[in-house]
Structures are given as structure tokens and as C-alpha cells.
N, C-alpha and C positions, 0 to 999 in steps of 0.2 A: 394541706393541713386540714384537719378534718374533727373539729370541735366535739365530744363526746356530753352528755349531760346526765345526770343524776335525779332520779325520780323517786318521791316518797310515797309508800301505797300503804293500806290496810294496814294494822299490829306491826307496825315501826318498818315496814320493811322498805330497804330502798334497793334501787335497780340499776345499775349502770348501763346506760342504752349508748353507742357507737355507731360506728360506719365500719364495716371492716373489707377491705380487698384494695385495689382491684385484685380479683381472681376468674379462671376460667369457667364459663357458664357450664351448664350443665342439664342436655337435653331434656325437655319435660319437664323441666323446677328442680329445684331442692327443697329438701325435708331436712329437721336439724337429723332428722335419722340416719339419711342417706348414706349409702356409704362406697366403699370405693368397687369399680366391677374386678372378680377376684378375674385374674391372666391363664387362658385354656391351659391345660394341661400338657408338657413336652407329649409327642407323638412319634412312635419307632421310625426311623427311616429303611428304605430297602435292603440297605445293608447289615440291617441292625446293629446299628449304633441309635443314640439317640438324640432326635434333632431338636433345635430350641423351636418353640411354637413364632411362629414369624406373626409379627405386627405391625401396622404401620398405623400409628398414633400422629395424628396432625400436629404440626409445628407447635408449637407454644404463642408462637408472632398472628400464625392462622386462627385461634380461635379466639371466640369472643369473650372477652372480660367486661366484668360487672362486681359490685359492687352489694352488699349486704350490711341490711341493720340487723345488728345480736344487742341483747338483754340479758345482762348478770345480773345474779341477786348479790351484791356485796358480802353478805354475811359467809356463805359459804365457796362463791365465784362459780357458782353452777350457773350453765348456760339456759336461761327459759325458754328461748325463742329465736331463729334465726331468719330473717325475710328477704331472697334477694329483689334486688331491684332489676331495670331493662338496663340499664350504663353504669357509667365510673359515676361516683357522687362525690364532689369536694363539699359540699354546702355544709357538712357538721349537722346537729340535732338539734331540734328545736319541742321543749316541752309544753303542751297547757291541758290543763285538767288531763284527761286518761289518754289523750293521745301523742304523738311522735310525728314530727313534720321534719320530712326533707325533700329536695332535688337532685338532679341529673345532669350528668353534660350535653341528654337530648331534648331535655326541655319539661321531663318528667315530674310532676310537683305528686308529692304524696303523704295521705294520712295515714299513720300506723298505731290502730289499738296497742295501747303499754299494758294487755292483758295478753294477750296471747300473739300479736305481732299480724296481725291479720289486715288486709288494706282496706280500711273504712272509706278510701276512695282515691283517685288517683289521676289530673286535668294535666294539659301542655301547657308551656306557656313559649314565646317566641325566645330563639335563642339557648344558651347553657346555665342551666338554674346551679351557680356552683357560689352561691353567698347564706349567709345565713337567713332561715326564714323568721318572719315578724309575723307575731299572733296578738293581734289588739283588737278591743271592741269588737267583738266577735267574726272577725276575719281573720286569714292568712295574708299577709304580704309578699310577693315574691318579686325581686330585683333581678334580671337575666340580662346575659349578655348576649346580643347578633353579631358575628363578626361579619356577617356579609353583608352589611349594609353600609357601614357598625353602625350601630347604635343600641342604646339599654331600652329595656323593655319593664315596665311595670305591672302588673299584674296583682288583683283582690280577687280573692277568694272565698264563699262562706267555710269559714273554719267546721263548722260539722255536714255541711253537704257537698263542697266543692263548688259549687252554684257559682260563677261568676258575681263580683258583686257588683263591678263597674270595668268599663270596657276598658283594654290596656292600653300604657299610658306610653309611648313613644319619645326617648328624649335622642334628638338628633345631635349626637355629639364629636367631638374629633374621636375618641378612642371609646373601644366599647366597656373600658372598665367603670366599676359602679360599685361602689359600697353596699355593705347590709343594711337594710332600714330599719327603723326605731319606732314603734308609734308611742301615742301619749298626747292625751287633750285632746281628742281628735283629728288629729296631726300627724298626717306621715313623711320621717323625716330620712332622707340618702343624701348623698357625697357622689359625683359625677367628674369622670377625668377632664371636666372643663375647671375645671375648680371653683365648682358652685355646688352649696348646699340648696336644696330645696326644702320646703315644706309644702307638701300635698292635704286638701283635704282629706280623711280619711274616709269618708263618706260613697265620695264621686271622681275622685281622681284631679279635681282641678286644682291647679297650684296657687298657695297661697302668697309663698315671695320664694325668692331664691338669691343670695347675698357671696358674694365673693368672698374666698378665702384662701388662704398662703397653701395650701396642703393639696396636694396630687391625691385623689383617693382611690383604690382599688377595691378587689373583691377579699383581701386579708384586713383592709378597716373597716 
């Protein structure tokens, strides 16, 4: 499930920004122009009949799918923009001032202008960034899962340069699920399949308490 969000720009206009696919990539990029390669044309056979142009189009299972953020203008549901991304993205959209923040199931954390969809800039972080991201005090938050360690991975980012803010934060736990994080007061706060809430400084990453509680949390709370 994949959270879409709602953006108000210039002379009342607002924007619907999403995640849309998974779908098959598409060599070289996509343009929202692009469009489909038109199929050669049949060719006489010896006999003169005529034979259907033979093709041999990769499986559907064989190629790679990925994942795109589009922007509608609500007023008329014309498409502005369409960006894809390197993978599948679950993580939903995240709004602040003129940009779009999402992730990747490879780890991929990305800025996206809410003007023309263009990548203001684009860091790894360890693990599948498939939770919603958190934009406080001018950072990004990013919550990832490592299944092969397991364990969650934390990750600050500066919000307009990508810039590491503080080196990521390693929570060794039984299951790699991890909730979305929340900032506020300087505080950054997740849910971890140990059933402990943390609060993180927001600053530097060091944890301030972390308190037990009845709820199992995943990457859907």
C-alpha cells in the first residue's frame, strides 16, 4: 500500500503526487512522452502469402519492474510529470516545502522537485526503504529494513542536500520490521518489532529512552 499525498502550489493549484507501478522498465528512461515502439511491418513470404513479422519479446517475469512517481493537477487530472524510479517503491509520499521524498526496495531514498519531477538528489541507505519518510527540522528521516542481518537501519539526511546528517543508526532486533518515524521537539520517534518505541535525538542519532509497549509494529504503522 502506497500512501499518495496532496500538494498546494501558486493560484490555488493543487497536485496529486503518487507512486505508480510496479511496471516494466524501460531501456534508456522514460519521458511522460514516450511512447510505445510501433511492431515492423508483416513481410511477403516465398510463397507469397503473407507472414506475421516474428518477435520475440522477453517474458513479462524476465524484465525489470520499477516503480514511478506522477503528479496530477486535480482541477483538470492532467498528468504534469512522471519520474521513474531504479525499484518497486512501497514507502508512499512524503511532502515539505516544493519537494517529494520517497524510497525503494534497494535502498534508494530520493528528492523529487513538485515542479517539474526532476531529482534534486538521490543517497542509499542500508536495507528496503519501503516506510513512510519523515521531514523535520530540516532533515529527512529514513526507517529501512536489512533482512540479512535483520536488523532496521536509521538513517538522517539533509532535506535539501542529501548530505548525511549523522551516521546511521543500527537497531539489532528479532524481526527487521520497523515503523514510520515521526519527528517533533527534536525528537525522532519509531516502533521496532521488539515492541519498543524509541525516541532518538534528532540532531545525532543517540537515543533518548525507549519504553515498552503491548503493539508489534511494522512498516504499515
Amino acid at each position: 500500500l502506497s500512501v499518495p499525498a496532496v500538494a498546494s502550489q501558486g493560484g490555488g493549484r493543487r497536485v496529486l503526487v503518487y507512486v505508480e507501478g510496479p511496471s516494466p522498465a524501460i531501456s534508456g528512461g522514460t519521458s511522460p512522452s514516450a511512447s510505445a515502439t510501433p511492431s515492423p511491418s508483416p513481410s511477403p513470404s516465398p510463397s507469397g502469402t503473407t507472414a506475421s513479422a516474428s518477435a520475440s519479446p522477453s517474458p513479462a517475469g524476465d524484465q525489470e519492474r520499477v516503480s514511478s512517481v506522477v503528479a496530477v493537477r486535480l482541477q483538470d487530472r492532467k498528468e504534469l510529470w512522471r519520474t521513474p524510479l531504479k525499484d518497486i517503491s512501497r514507502s508512499g509520499i512524503t511532502l515539505d516545502g516544493g519537494d517529494a521524498y520517497v524510497g525503494d526496495q534497494l535502498g534508494n531514498v530520493y528528492a523529487l522537485s513538485l515542479e517539474d519531477g526532476s531529482v534534486a538528489w538521490t543517497e542509499q541507505v542500508g536495507g528496503r526503504a519501503d516506510t513512510s519518510i519523515a521531514v523535520a527540522d530540516g532533515n529527512a528521516y529514513v526507517v529501512a529494513r536489512d533482512a540479512d542481518t535483520p536488523r532496521v537501519v536509521v538513517a538522517a539526511f539533509d532535506a535539501a542536500t542529501g548530505e548525511r546528517a549523522w551516521t546511521p543508526l543500527s537497531l539489532q532486533v528479532s524481526s527487521t520490521a520497523g515503523s514510520a518515524p515521526t519527528g517533533a521537539g527534536g525528537s525522532l520517534f519509531l516502533g521496532s518489532a521488539d515492541r519498543r518505541v524509541r525516541a532518538l535525538d534528532a540532531t545525532n542519532g543517540v537515543e533518548r529512552w525507549n519504553a515498552l509497549v503491548l503493539s508489534v509494529f511494522s512498516p504499515a504503522t
